[in-house]
C-alpha positions in Angstrom: 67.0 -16.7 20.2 69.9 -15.3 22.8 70.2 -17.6 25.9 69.7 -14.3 27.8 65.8 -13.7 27.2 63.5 -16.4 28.9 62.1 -19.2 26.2 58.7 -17.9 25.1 57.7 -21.1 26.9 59.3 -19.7 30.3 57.3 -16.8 29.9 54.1 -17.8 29.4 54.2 -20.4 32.5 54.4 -17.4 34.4 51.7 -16.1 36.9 52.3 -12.3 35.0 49.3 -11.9 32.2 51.7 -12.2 28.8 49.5 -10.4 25.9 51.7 -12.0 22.6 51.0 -10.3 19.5 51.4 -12.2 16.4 52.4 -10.4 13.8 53.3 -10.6 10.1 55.7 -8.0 8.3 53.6 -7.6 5.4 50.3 -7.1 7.2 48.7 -3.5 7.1 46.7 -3.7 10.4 49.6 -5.0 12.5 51.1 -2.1 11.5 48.2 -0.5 13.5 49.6 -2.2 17.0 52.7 -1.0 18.4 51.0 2.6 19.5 48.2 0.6 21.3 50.8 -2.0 22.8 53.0 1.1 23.9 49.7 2.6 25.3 49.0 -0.7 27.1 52.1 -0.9 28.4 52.7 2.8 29.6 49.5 2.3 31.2 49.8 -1.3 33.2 53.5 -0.7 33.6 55.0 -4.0 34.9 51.2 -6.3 35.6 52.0 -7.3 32.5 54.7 -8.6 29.8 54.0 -7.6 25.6 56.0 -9.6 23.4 55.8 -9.5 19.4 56.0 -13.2 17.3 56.6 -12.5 13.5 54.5 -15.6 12.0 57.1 -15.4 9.3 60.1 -15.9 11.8 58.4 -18.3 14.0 55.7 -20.6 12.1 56.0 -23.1 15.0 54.5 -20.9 17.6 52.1 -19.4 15.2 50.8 -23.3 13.9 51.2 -24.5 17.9 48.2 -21.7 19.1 46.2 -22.4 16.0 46.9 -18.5 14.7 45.5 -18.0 10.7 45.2 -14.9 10.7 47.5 -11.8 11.8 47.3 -9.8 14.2 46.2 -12.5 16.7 46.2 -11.5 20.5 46.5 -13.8 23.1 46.8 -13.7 26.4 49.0 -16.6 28.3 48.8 -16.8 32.2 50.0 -20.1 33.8 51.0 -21.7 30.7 47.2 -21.5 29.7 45.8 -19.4 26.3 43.1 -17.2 28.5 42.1 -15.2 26.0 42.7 -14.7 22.2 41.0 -12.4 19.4 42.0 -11.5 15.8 42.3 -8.7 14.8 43.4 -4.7 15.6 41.9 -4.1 19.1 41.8 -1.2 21.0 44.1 -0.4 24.1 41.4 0.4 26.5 39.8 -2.9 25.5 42.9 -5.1 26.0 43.7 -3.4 29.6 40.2 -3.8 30.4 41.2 -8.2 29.6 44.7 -7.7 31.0 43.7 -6.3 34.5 41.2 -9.8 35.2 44.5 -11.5 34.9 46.5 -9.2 36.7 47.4 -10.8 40.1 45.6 -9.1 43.4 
């Protein structure tokens, strides 16, 4: 990890909603994601950060949040797991659990 990018710590203990898709190489329906996370994220602009964790890269993270299965969403505001769900899910369902997060 480059000393330039914030910790993933850093950026979850921020007030911005951070959606964190964990993600495995070998797995078919993660695969499915990046057009929906581009979607998301052409669509909320900056309300929100979307970072990518490989599971294979990063098993401390992955076994830290509890993930088993890939893709797992989750959605850190505050340093706090608000929301989480396994599984491809569809972008106008994750801006819909974004924008409660967003701040007013």
């Amino acid at each position: 990890m480059s000393t330039a990018n914030p910790s993933f710590t850093e950026l979850i203990n921020g007030n911005k909603p951070v959606l964190v898709d964990f993600f495995a190489e070998w797995c078919g329906p993660c695969k499915m994601m990046p057009p929906i996370l581009k979607k998301v994220k052409d669509d909320l602009k900056d309300t929100v950060t979307i970072i990518k964790i490989d599971v294979d890269k990063n098993p401390a993270i992955a076994q830290r949040y509890q993930v088993q299965g890939v893709p797992t969403l989750i959605v850190f505001q505050n340093g706090q797991s608000k929301w989480r769900q396994s599984g491809v899910v569809q972008a106008k369902q994750l801006e819909q659990v974004l924008q409660q997060f967003v701040p007013k």
